[in-house]
N, C-alpha and C positions, 0 to 999 in steps of 0.2 A: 504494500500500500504506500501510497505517497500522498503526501499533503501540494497542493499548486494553488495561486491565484485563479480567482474565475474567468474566466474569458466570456468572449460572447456567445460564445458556443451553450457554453456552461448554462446562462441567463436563461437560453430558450426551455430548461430542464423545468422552470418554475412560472406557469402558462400567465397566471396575476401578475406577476411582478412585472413594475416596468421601472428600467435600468436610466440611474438618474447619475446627471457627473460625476455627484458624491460617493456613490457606491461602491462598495471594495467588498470583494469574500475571496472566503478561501472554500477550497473541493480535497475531500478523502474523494481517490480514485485508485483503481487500480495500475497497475502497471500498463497495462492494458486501454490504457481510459475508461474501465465502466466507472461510474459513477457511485458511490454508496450514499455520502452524503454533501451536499450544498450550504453552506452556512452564507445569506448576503448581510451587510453591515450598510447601513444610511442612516438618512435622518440625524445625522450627526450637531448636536449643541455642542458648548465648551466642557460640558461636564456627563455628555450621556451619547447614546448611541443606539439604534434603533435593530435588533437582527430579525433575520428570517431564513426558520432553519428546513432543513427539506430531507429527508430519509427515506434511502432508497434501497442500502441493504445493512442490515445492523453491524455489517464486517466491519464500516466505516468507524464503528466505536470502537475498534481491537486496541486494547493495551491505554485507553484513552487521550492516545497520540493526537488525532485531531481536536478534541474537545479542551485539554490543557493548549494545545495553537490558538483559538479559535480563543476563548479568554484570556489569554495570556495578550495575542491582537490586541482586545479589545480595552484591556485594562493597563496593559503593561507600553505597549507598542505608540497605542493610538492616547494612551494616558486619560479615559475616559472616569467617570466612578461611577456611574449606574448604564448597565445594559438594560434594554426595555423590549419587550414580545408582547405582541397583539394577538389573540387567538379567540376565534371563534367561539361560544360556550359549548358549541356543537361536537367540537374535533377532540375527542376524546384520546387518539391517541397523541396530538399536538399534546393538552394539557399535562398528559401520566408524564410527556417529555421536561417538559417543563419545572414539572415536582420535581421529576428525579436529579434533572440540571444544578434545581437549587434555586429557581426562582420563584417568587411568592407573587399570589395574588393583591393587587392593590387595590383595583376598582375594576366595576363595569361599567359600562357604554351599551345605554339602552338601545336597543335595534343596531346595534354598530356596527353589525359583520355582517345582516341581512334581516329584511322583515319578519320580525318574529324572535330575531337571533341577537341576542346580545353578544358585546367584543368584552376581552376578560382581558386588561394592562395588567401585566408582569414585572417583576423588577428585578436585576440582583444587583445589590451595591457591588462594589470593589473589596469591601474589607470584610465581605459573606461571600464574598468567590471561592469556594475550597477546592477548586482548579488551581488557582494559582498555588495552592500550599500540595498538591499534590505531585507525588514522582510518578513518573511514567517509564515503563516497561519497553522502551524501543524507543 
């Protein structure tokens, strides 16, 4: 597995998103190019940063090689303190993602993801990232 910058290629994998100047991710792929997972990062303020993550085969998490990149990026690199995820109340395996990540629900957005669907803001500060204090395996 290898961790790369997204390219444009990458962008077309996530059918919503539309790819704005600010955007930067990073992709777990194969050697091969498949794909496992897509992580995009926007919406950037002085102090937060907006992601959207995309899973495509769980390989992507082996040894948690990408996910210590991926906040290590976001908090270390990009020097942010809170990352922020917008998820559907619908998408159930988005949220389980979410808990397990380490990020907390903060509020909902009545109707915000679709008529009927509320959107559930996420957060994890910088100094509850247990990424960043974590070793990795490869």
């Amino acid at each position: 597995m290898r961790i790369v910058s997204a390219t444009d290629e990458h962008y077309k994998y996530i059918p919503y998103y539309v790819k704005t100047p600010s955007s930067r991710g990073l992709v777990a792929e194969s050697d091969e190019g498949k794909v496992y997972i897509i992580c995009i990062l926007d919406s950037w303020t002085a102090g937060s940063v907006q992601m959207h993550i995309t899973v495509f085969s769980p390989i992507g998490f082996k040894n948690y090689t990408f996910i210590n990149e991926v906040f290590n990026f976001a908090f270390i690199t990009a020097d942010r303190l809170t990352a922020i995820l917008v998820i559907g109340e619908d998408n159930v395996k988005a949220i389980n993602l979410a808990n397990r990540l380490g990020f907390s629900a903060i509020a909902h957005i009545s109707n915000g993801h679709a008529h009927g669907v509320d959107s559930v803001l996420y957060q994890m500060r910088k100094a509850d990232c247990k990424w960043l204090k974590r070793k990795h395996n490869g």
